[in-house]
Each structure stands twice: as structure tokens, then as C-alpha cells.
matplotlib code that plots the C-alpha trace (Angstrom):
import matplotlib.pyplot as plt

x = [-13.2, -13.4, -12.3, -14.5, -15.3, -14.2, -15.3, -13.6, -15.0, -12.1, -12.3, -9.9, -9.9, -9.8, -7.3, -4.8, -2.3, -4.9, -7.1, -6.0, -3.2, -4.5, -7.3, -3.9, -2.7, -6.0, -6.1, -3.3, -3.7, -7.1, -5.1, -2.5, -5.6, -8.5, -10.6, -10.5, -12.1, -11.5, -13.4, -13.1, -14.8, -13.5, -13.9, -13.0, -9.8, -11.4, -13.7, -10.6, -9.1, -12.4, -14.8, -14.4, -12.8, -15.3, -18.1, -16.1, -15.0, -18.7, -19.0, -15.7, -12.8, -10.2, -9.4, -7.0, -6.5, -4.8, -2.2, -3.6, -6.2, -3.7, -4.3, -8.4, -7.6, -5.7, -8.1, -11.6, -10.0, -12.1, -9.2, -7.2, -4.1, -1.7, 0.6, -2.1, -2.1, 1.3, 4.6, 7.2, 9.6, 7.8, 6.5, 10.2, 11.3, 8.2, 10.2, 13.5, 12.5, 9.8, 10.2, 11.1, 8.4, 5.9, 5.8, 5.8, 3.3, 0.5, 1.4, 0.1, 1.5, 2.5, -0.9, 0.4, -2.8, -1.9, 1.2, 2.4, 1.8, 2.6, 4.1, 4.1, 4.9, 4.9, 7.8, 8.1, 7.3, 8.3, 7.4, 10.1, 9.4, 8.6, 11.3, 14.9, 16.1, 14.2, 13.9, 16.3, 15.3, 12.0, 12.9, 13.2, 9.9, 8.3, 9.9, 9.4, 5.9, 5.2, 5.2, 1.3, 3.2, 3.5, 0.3, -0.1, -2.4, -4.7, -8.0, -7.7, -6.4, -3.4, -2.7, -2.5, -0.2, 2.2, 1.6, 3.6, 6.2, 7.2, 7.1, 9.1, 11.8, 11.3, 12.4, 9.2, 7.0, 3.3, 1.4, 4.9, 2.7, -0.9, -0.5, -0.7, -0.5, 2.4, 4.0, 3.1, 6.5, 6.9, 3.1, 3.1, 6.5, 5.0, 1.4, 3.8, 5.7, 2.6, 1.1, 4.0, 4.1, 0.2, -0.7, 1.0, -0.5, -4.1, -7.5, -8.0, -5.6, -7.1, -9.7, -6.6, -5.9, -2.4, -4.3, -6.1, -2.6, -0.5, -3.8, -3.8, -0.3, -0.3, -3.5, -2.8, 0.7, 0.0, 2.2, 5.1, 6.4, 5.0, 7.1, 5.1, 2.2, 2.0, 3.6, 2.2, 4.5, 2.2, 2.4, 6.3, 5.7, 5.3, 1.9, 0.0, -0.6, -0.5, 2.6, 5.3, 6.3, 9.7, 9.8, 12.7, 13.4, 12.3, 13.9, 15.3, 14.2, 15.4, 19.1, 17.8, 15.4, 11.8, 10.6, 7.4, 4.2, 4.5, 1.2, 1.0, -1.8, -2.0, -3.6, -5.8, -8.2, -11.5, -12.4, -15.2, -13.8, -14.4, -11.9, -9.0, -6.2, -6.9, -7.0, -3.9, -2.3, -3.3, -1.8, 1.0, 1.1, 0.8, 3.3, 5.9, 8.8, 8.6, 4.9, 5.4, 8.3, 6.2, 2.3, 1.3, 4.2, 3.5, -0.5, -0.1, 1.1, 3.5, 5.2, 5.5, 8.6, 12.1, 13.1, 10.9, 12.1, 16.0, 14.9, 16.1, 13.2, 10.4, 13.2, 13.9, 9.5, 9.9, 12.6, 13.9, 11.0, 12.2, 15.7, 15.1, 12.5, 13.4, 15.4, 12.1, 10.3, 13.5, 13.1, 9.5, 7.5, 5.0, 2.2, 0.2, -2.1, -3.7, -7.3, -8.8, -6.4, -8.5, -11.2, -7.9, -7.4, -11.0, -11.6, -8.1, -7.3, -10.0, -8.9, -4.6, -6.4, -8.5, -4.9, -2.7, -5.3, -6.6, -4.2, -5.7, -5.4, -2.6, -3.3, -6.7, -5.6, -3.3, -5.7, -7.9, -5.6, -4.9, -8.8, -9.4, -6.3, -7.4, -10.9, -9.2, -7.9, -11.2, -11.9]
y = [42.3, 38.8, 35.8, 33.2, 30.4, 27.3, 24.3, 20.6, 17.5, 14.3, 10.8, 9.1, 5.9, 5.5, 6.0, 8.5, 8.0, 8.6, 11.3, 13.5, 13.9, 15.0, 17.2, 19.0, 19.6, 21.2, 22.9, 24.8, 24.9, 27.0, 29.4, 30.0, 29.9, 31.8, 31.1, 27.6, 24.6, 21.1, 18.5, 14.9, 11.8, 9.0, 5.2, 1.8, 0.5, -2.9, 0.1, 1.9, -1.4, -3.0, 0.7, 1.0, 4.6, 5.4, 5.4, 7.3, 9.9, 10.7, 12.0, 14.2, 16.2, 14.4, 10.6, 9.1, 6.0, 2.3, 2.0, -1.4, 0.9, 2.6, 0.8, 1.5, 4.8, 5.4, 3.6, 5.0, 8.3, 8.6, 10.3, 13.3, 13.0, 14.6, 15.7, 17.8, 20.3, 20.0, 21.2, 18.3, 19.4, 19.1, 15.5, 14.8, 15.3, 13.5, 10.1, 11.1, 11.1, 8.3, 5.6, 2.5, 2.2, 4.5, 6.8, 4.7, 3.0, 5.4, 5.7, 3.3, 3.4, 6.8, 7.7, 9.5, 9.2, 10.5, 11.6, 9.1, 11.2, 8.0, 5.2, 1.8, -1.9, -4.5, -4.5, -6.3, -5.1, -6.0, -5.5, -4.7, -4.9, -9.0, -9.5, -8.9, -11.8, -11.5, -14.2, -14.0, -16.3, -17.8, -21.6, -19.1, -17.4, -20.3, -21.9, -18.2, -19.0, -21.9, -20.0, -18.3, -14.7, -14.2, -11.9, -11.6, -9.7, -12.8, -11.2, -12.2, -9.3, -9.8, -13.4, -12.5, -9.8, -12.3, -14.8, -12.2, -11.9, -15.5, -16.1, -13.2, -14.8, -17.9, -16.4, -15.3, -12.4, -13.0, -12.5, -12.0, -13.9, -14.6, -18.6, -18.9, -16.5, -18.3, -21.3, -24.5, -25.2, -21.9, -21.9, -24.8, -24.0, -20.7, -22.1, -24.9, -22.0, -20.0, -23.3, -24.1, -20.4, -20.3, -23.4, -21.8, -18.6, -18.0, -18.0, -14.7, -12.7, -14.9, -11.8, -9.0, -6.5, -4.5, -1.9, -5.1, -6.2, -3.1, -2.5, -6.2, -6.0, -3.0, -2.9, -6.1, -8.2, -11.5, -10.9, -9.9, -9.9, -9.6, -10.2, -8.7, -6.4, -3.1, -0.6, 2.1, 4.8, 5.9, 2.9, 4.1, 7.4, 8.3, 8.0, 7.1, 3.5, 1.7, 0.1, 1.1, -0.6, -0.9, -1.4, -3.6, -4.7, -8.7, -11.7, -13.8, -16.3, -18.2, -16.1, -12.9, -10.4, -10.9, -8.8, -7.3, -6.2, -2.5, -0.7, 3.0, 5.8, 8.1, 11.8, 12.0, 14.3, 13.1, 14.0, 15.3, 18.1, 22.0, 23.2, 20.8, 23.7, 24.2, 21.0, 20.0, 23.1, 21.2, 17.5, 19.6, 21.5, 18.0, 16.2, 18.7, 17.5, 20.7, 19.5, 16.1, 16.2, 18.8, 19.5, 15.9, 13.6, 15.9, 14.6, 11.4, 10.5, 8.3, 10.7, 9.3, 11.9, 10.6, 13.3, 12.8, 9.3, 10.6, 13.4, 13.9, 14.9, 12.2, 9.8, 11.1, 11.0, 7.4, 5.7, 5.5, 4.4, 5.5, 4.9, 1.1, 0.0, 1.6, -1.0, -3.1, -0.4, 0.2, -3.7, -3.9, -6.0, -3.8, -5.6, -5.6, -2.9, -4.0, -3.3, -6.3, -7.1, -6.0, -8.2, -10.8, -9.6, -9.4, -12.5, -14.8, -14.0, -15.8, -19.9, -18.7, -17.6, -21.0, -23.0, -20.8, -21.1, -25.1, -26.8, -28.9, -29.8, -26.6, -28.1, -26.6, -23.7, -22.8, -24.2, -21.8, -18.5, -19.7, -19.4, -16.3, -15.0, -15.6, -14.2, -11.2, -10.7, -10.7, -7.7]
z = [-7.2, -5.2, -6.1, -7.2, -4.1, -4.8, -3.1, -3.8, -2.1, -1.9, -0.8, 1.1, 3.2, 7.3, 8.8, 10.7, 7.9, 5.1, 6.5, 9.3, 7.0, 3.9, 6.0, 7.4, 3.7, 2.7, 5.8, 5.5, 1.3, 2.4, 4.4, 1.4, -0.8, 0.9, -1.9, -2.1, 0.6, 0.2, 2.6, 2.8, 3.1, 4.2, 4.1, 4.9, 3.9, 2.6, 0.0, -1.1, -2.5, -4.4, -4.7, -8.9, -9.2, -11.8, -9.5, -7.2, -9.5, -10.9, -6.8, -6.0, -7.8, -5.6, -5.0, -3.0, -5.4, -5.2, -7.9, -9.1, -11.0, -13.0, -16.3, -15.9, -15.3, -18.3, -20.5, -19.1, -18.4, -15.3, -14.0, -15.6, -17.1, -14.8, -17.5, -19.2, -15.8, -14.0, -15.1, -16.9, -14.4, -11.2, -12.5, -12.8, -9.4, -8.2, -10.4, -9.5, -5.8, -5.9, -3.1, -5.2, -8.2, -6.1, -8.9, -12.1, -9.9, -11.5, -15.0, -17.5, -21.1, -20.4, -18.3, -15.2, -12.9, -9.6, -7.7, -5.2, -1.8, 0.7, -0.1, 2.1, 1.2, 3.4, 6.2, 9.8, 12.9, 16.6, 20.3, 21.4, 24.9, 24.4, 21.6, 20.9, 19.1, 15.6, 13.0, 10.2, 7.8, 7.1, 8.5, 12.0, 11.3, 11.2, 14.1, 16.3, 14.6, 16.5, 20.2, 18.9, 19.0, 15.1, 13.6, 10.0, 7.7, 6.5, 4.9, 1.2, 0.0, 1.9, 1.4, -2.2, -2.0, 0.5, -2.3, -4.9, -2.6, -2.0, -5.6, -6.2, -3.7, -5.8, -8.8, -11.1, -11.1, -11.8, -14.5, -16.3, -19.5, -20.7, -20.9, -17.0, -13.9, -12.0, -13.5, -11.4, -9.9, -8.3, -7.5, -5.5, -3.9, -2.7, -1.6, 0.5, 2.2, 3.1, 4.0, 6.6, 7.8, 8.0, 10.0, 13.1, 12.9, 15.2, 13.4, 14.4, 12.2, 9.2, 9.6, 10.2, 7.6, 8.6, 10.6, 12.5, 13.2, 14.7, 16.7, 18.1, 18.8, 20.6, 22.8, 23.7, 24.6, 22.7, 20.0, 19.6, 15.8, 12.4, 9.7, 6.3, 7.0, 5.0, 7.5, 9.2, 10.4, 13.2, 15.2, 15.4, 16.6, 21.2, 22.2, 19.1, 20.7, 24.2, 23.3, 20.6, 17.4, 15.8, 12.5, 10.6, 7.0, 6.2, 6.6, 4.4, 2.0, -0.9, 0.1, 0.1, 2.2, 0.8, -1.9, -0.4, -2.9, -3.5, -1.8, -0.9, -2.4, -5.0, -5.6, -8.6, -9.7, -11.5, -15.1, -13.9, -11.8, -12.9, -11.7, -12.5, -12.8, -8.3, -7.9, -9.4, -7.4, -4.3, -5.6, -6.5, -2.6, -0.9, -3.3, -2.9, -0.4, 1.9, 2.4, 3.0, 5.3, 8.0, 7.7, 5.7, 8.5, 11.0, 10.6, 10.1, 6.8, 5.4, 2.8, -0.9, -1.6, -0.9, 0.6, 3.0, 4.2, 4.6, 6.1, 10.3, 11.7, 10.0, 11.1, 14.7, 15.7, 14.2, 15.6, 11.9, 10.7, 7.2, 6.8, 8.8, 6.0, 2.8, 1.4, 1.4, -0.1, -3.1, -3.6, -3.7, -6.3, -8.6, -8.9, -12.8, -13.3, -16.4, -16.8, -15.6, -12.8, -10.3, -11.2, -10.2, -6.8, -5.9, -6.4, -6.0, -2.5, -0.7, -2.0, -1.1, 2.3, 2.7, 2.1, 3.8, 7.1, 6.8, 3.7, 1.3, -2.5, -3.7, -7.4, -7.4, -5.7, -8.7, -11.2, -9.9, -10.2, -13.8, -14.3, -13.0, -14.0, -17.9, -16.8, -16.4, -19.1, -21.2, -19.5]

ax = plt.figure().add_subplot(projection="3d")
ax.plot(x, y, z, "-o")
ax.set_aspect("equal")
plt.show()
């Protein structure tokens, strides 16, 4: 008697690292499982951090998801409980292998909503072919700064997310109570900082996500370092790009290495899938560490298993991509999921942006983050 055909449709966002990896995984879960095709769309990477996952999740079984929507996920429950279809023991050595908080990063109030297949936070990155002295601290970034060769990520989502990390160096999480987002002293000391870093940087990366960045700084040989842009292993790896990157842990600030904003993608599988049992097979098959250090690297990705960043081979194709940047990773900030946070980071890049790029009052920047901020949580 044959088996019944099963056909699941994913979603996943642009990229090498994000698509020609997971297309690999369901390649090769097809050949294992005859039975079963999964195809992917893909889009932008600006869609996969604002597209609501409930809209998403109405239109395919499988969604590569942003952490940030863990908490919506677990109250909507757009998107399965993981623990209702995968073992207790295989969801343990996803947490005892996680990357820093990659895989607490998708449970909310004990919701596990996806399995952290890649995992990424913000690192630096260097030509080295026009650089070997790097910046240590961030009075020397901003001085290496002044020469036009520095790139940053400055699209609002990424000025927020380097707004968490310099308060984290300052000493406070966000959003760590309800009576105000950041408290004003450590607000205005990080708004100054990006201020002093962001007056030297060039108008153009103001319009740079990562991707924008590695691509500028390799096609091109006008800069030559970036200190905090979410990493992309690829840009590591022989002939990907016209010129190589090396990638390096942060420099220093406030006396210690800066504490990036934890990023990386999930697995999930929607609540409306019929045939959730497969599809968590196949979240299970690319999760799994034999998986993610050969067919999911070997296409692309930027494994989520810790395995797979000690491992000799991912490390050898990427001039220790791995081993060089997961301290940054193990100290990175997790950023709140709560329900209406991402109404928050919609909306509160764009004014951090504005000051980081021209200046002006950083009062009524802050005073605007509280606003929103309390906004949010109304949601």
C-alpha cells in the first residue's frame, strides 16, 4: 500500500544563510522521506522582522521565526507547542547545547515555539587585507572611526538593537520594569556614545542592514572594519564574496567586551498545519547536530546547535568563524519578548537612528522610548 503524499509549504527570509540552507535540509529529508516535499518561500529580511507570524502561519506549516515573537506565540498559539510533538529528551539537548540563550530564546512561560536552528548576535568584522591593527576599546573605534572606513548596520532596527547593547555595558538591561524602558542616566549615556560613534560614520550605512554591510565591504574596498553587525558566517567562507571577512569578538567598553543583542532564527510549525507529527520530524532532522554541522553549514547556514560551532570542519571553511565569536554569542543580551514588544521595536528605532546619524535633543529621544515603551504594554 503507498504512503500517503505529503506536501509542506515554509517561509523563510533572503538569504544564503536562511534559504539555500534550509532548502538543503528538506532536500535531503525528501530523500530519507520519499513521501514527504517541503518548498520554500522566501522574503526580505526587513519582512521577517515586522511580518505578524499570525498572518504568516494562516499560509504555511513551517516558519522560520524571530525570537522577539515568542511571547505572542505562546499567547495566540499561532504556533504549536513544540513539547506537545517532540520527545523531552531531544528538547533537552537542544538547551544543553544552545548557543548562549538561543534556545530559551523561544520559550515563553514555558511555551517552547521553535528550535533554534542558527543562531547569530552581533560580532565585528575586518578586511583584512586593509586592516591589522583593530580597535580595542570604543574611545579607539571612534577614533579608527574618524578615517570614513567604519560601516555599521544603521536602519532602525539595528540602531535599537546597538542601543541594548551599550546600555547593557552601562550596567542595565531594558525594559528590566514597567515604570520606564531605560532609566534616564543610562539612556542618555548610551544615546551620547552612539552619538559620538555615529557622527563619523557615512550617510550611506544609515540605510545598511548587516547583509548591506558585509556586501559593501566586500565588493568594494572603502571600509575596512565593522565593529557590531549581526554576523554572517558566509562572508568567512573561500569564494562566497570578492574579498574575505574575518570575523573577531567586540571591543571593549565600560571594562568589558560589549554585550551584543542576541538575534538568530527559530523553526516553528503553524497551528494550522495537518500534519504537525512530519513536520516536527523535519524541525527535529535539521535541529539535530549531525544535520547542522554538514548538510545545513555545508549550504549556508549558521548552525543554532553547539556542537556545531566547536566542531573542526564548520571551523576550518570559516577561518574559526565559530570558536573566534562565540564568546559574544555566550554573553549576548536577550532581548524581551513580551507580547507587545514588537509593537516597541517597530516603531523606537527610527528617533535612536535620527540622533545617532544628525544629534539633537537625547531628552526627547528617551522621552519618546518611555512613550512607546508603555504603549506596548497595553497590548
Amino acid at each position: 500500500m503507498s504512503q500517503e503524499r505529503i506536501h509542506l509549504k515554509g517561509i523563510t527570509w533572503d538569504h544564503s544563510r536562511g534559504f539555500t540552507s534550509i532548502v538543503a535540509a528538506s532536500q535531503r529529508f525528501h530523500e530519507l522521506n520519499p513521501n514527504v516535499e517541503i518548498t520554500w518561500e522566501k522574503r526580505s529580511l526587513q519582512a521577517f522582522a515586522d511580518e505578524p507570524i499570525n498572518e504568516l502561519a494562516k499560509r504555511y506549516d513551517l516558519l522560520i521565526i524571530d525570537h522577539p515573537w515568542a511571547g505572542f506565540a505562546a499567547r495566540t498559539g499561532v504556533i504549536v507547542k513544540l513539547s506537545d510533538y517532540i520527545s523531552e529528551e531531544f528538547l533537552q539537548d537542544q538547551a544543553n547545547n544552545s548557543v548562549g540563550k538561543s534556545h530559551i530564546s523561544y520559550c515563553f512561560d514555558g511555551y517552547q515555539s521553535a528550535l533554534a536552528i542558527d543562531a547569530a548576535t552581533p560580532v565585528a568584522a575586518s578586511r583584512p587585507d586593509l586592516i591589522s591593527d583593530l580597535p580595542k576599546t570604543w574611545d579607539e573605534l571612534v577614533e579608527f572611526a574618524k578615517g570614513g572606513k567604519v560601516a555599521i548596520p544603521g536602519i532602525p532596527q539595528d540602531t535599537l538593537m546597538s542601543f541594548y547593547m551599550v546600555c547593557c555595558n552601562l550596567g542595565e538591561d531594558v525594559a528590566s520594569t514597567k515604570e520606564y524602558f531605560i532609566s534616564k542616566e543610562i539612556g542618555l549615556k548610551g544615546l551620547e556614545l552612539l552619538r559620538n560613534l555615529g557622527q563619523y560614520i557615512d550617510k550611506e550605512c544609515y540605510d545598511f542592514n548587516p547583509i548591506k554591510v558585509y556586501e559593501a565591504m566586500t565588493r568594494g574596498d572603502k571600509y575596512a572594519y565593522s565593529p557590531f553587525a549581526y554576523g554572517y558566517t558566509n562572508y568567512s567562507r573561500k569564494g562566497y564574496a570578492r574579498k574575505f571577512l574575518k570575523f573577531h569578538d567586540m571591543v571593549e567598553l565600560n571594562g568589558e567586551k560589549l554585550i551584543t543583542t542576541l538575534g538568530g532564527t527559530g523553526l516553528a510549525i503553524s497551528a494550522d498545519c495537518k500534519h504537525k507529527e512530519i513536520a516536527a520530524k523535519f524541525a527535529e532532522y535539521t535541529a539535530s547536530p549531525a544535520t547542522q554541522k554538514s548538510v545545513f553549514f555545508d549550504n549556508g547556514g549558521q548552525p543554532g546547535h553547539r556542537q556545531a560551532w566547536l566542531d573542526t570542519h564548520t571551523n576550518y571553511m570559516t577561518t574559526d568563524y565559530f570558536k573566534d565569536t562565540l564568546p559574544a554569542l555566550d554573553r549576548a543580551f536577550l532581548r524581551p519578548r513580551y507580547h507587545g514588544h514588537m509593537f516597541f521595536q517597530d516603531n523606537s528605532g527610527a528617533p535612536i537612528r535620527e540622533y545617532m546619524m544628525n544629534g539633537g535633543n537625547p531628552q526627547k529621544v528617551l522621552d519618546k522610548l518611555n512613550e512607546l515603551y508603555k504603549k506596548s504594554l497595553e497590548l
